[in-house]
VEXMI-64387 format. One record per residue (C-alpha): x, y, z. Coordinates in steps of 0.25 Angstrom, whole numbers, plus 5000, padded with zeros to 4 digits. Example, Ala and Ser with C-alpha at 12.3 -4.5 7.8 and 13.67 -1.06 7.14 Angstrom:
REM residues 2
+------+------+------+
!   px !   py !   pz !
+------+------+------+
! 5049 ! 4982 ! 5031 !
! 5055 ! 4996 ! 5029 !
+------+------+------+
//
This chain:
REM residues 195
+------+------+------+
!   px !   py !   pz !
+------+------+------+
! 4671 ! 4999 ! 5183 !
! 4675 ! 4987 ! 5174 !
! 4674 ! 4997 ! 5163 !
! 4682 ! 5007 ! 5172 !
! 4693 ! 4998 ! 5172 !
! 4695 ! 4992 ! 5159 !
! 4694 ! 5008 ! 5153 !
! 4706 ! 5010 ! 5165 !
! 4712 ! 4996 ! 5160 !
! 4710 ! 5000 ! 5146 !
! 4718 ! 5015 ! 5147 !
! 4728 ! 5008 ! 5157 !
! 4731 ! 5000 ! 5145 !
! 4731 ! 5012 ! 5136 !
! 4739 ! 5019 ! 5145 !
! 4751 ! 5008 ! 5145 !
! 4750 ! 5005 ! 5129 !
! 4752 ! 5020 ! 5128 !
! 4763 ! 5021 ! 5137 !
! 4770 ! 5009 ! 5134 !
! 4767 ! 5008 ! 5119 !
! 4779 ! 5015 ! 5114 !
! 4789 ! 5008 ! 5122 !
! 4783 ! 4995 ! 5119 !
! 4783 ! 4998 ! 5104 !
! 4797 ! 5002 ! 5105 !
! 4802 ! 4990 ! 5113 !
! 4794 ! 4981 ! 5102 !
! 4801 ! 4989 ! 5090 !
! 4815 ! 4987 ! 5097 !
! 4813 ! 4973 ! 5098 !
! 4810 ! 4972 ! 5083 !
! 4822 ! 4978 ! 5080 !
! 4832 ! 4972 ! 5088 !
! 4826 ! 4959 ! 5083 !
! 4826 ! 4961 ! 5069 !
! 4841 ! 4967 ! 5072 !
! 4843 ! 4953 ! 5080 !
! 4837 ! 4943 ! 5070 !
! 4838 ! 4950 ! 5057 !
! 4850 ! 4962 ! 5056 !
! 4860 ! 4956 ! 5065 !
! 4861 ! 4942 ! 5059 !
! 4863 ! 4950 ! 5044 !
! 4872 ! 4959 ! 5052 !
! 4882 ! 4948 ! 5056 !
! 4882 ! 4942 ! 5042 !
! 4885 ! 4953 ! 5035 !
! 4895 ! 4957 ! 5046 !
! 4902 ! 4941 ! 5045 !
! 4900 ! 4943 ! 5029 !
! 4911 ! 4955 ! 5029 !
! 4921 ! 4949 ! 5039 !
! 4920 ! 4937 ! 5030 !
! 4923 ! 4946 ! 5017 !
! 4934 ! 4955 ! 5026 !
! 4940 ! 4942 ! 5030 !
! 4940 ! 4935 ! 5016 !
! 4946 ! 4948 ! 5011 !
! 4957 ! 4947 ! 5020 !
! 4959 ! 4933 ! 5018 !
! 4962 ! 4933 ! 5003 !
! 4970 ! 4947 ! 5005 !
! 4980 ! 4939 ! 5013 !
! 4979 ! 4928 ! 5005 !
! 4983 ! 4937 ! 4993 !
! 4995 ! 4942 ! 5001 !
! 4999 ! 4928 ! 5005 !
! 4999 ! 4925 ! 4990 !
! 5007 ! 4935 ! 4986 !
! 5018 ! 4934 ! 4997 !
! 5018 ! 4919 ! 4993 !
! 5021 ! 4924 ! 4980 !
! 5031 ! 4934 ! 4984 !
! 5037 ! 4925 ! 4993 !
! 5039 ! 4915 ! 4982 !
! 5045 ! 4926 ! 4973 !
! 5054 ! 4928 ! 4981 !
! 5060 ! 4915 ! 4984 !
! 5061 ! 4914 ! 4967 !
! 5068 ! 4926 ! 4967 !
! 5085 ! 4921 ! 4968 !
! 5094 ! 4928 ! 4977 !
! 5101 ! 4935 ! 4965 !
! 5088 ! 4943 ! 4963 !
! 5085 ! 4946 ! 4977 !
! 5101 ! 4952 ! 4977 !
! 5097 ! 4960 ! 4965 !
! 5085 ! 4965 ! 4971 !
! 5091 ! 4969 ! 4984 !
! 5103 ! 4977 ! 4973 !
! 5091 ! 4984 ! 4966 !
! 5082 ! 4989 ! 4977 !
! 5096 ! 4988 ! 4988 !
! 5092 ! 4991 ! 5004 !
! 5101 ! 5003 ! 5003 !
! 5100 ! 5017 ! 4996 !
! 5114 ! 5011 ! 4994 !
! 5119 ! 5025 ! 4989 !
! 5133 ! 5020 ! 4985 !
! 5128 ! 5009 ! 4976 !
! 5120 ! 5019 ! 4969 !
! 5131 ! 5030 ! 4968 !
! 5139 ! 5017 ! 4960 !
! 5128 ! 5014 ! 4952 !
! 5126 ! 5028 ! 4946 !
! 5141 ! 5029 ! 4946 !
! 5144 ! 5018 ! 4936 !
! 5133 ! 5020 ! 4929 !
! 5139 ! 5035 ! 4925 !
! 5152 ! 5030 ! 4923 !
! 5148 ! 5019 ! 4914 !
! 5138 ! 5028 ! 4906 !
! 5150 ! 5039 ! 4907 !
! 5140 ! 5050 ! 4913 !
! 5145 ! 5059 ! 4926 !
! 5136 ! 5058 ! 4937 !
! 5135 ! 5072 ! 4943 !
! 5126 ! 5070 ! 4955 !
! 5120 ! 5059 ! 4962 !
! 5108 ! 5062 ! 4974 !
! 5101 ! 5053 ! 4983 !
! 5088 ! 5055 ! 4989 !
! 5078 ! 5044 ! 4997 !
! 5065 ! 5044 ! 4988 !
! 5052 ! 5042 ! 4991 !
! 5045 ! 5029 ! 4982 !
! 5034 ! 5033 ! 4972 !
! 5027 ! 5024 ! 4962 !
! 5028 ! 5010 ! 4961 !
! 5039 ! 5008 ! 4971 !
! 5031 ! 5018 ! 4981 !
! 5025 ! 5005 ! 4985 !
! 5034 ! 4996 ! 4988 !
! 5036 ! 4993 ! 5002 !
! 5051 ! 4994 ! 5008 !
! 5057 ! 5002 ! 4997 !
! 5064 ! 5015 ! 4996 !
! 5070 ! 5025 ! 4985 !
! 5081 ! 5032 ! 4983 !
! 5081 ! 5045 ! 4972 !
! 5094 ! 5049 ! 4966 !
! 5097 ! 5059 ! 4956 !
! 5107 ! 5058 ! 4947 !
! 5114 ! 5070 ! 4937 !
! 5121 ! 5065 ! 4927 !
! 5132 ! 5073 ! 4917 !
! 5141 ! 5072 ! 4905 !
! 5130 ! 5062 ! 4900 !
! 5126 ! 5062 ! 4886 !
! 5113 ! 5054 ! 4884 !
! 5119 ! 5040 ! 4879 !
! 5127 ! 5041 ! 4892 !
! 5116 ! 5045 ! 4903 !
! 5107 ! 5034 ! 4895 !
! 5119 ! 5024 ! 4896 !
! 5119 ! 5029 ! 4912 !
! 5105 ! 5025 ! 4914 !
! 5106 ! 5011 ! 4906 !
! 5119 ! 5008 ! 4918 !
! 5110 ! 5013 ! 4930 !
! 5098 ! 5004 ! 4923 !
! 5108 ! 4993 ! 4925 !
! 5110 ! 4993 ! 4938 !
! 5102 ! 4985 ! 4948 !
! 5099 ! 4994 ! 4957 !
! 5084 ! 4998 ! 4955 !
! 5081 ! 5014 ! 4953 !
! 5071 ! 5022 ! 4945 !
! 5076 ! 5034 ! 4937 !
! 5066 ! 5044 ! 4940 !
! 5067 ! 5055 ! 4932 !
! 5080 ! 5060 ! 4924 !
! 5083 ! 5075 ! 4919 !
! 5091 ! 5077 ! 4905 !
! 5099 ! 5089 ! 4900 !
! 5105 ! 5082 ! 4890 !
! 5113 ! 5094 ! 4883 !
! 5121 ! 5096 ! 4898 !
! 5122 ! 5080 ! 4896 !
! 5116 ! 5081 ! 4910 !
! 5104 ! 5070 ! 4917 !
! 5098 ! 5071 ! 4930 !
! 5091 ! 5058 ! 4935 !
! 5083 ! 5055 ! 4948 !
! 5084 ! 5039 ! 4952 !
! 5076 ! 5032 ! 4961 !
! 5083 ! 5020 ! 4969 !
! 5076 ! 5011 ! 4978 !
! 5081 ! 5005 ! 4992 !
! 5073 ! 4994 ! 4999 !
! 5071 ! 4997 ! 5013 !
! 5077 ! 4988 ! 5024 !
! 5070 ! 4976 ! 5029 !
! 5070 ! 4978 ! 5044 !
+------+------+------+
//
C-alpha cells in the first residue's frame, strides 16, 4: 500500500506539474520581464527622455536669447536714428497710398523734363520678392504712358522721379522711341497702419 500511495503521490504530482507548468512558466517569464523593464529599460528610458527636454529647452533658450539680442540691437538703432530720418522715412514709405502726392510728383517731374504725361493708373499690388517679406507693408502698381519724349528728355524724366524721396521700383518700361512714346509700370510702397 505504501508503494500504492507514493505511485498515486507520484502521478498526483505529475498531474499538477503538467497542468500548472505552463502558467507557472509563464507567470516566471512575466516576472523577468517586467523587472528587467523596471530595473534596466525604464531608468535608460527617463534619461533619454530628460536628455531631450534638456536639449528642446536649451534650444529654446538660446533662440530667445538670439531674439532678445537683436531687438536690443534694433531697439538701440533706433533711438540713434534722429527725428529728421524717422520724418524721412515715414515720406518714402508714407502710411497713405497718398494718390495726390503722387499725382504731383509725376506732374513736376514731366514738366521739368518737358515730356506730356498722357495716362496715369492706380492699382493695389501684391509684394514679390525681397519686400514680399516684410511684415506691415503694401504696394502700390502704377502705369505711366508718357508722349512727345525724345530719349534725353524721358532719361531726364526718370533722373527727376529718382530725386524724389518717396520710395518706388520701376518695374518694367516699354519704348517706341520713333512715336517718342514710353510706357512704364511703377511700384509704390505704403506702410500699413499701426492699430
Amino acid at each position: 500500500m505504501a508503494e500504492e500511495s507514493k505511485m498515486k503521490l507520484g502521478a498526483r504530482v505529475k498531474l499538477f506539474i503538467a497542468t500548472h507548468l505552463m502558467p507557472v512558466a509563464i507567470g516566471v517569464f512575466a516576472s523577468f520581464l517586467l523587472l528587467g523593464y523596471l530595473l534596466l529599460f525604464s531608468p535608460e528610458l527617463n534619461r533619454i527622455r530628460e536628455t531631450n527636454i534638456s536639449q528642446s529647452l536649451e534650444e529654446e533658450r538660446r533662440a530667445k536669447t538670439e531674439y532678445l539680442t537683436a531687438l536690443g540691437e534694433l531697439s538701440r538703432r533706433y533711438q540713434d536714428l534722429d527725428s529728421e530720418k524717422i520724418a524721412d522715412l515715414e515720406v518714402m514709405i508714407p502710411d497713405s497710398e497718398d494718390i495726390p502726392e503722387l499725382l504731383a510728383m509725376f506732374e513736376a517731374a514731366a514738366t521739368n523734363s518737358d515730356v506730356s504725361l498722357t495716362a496715369i493708373n492706380f492699382t493695389r499690388g501684391e509684394l514679390d520678392g525681397a519686400a514680399a517679406g516684410i511684415k506691415d507693408l503694401e504696394a502700390v502698381n502704377i502705369s505711366i504712358s508718357v508722349a512727345n519724349a525724345s530719349y534725353a528728355r524721358f532719361k531726364l524724366f526718370l533722373e527727376r522721379l529718382e530725386t524724389n524721396l518717396r520710395l518706388f521700383d520701376i518695374r518694367s518700361m516699354d519704348m517706341n522711341p520713333s512715336a517718342a512714346t514710353y510706357n512704364l509700370s511703377i511700384r509704390a510702397y505704403v506702410r500699413k497702419p499701426l492699430k
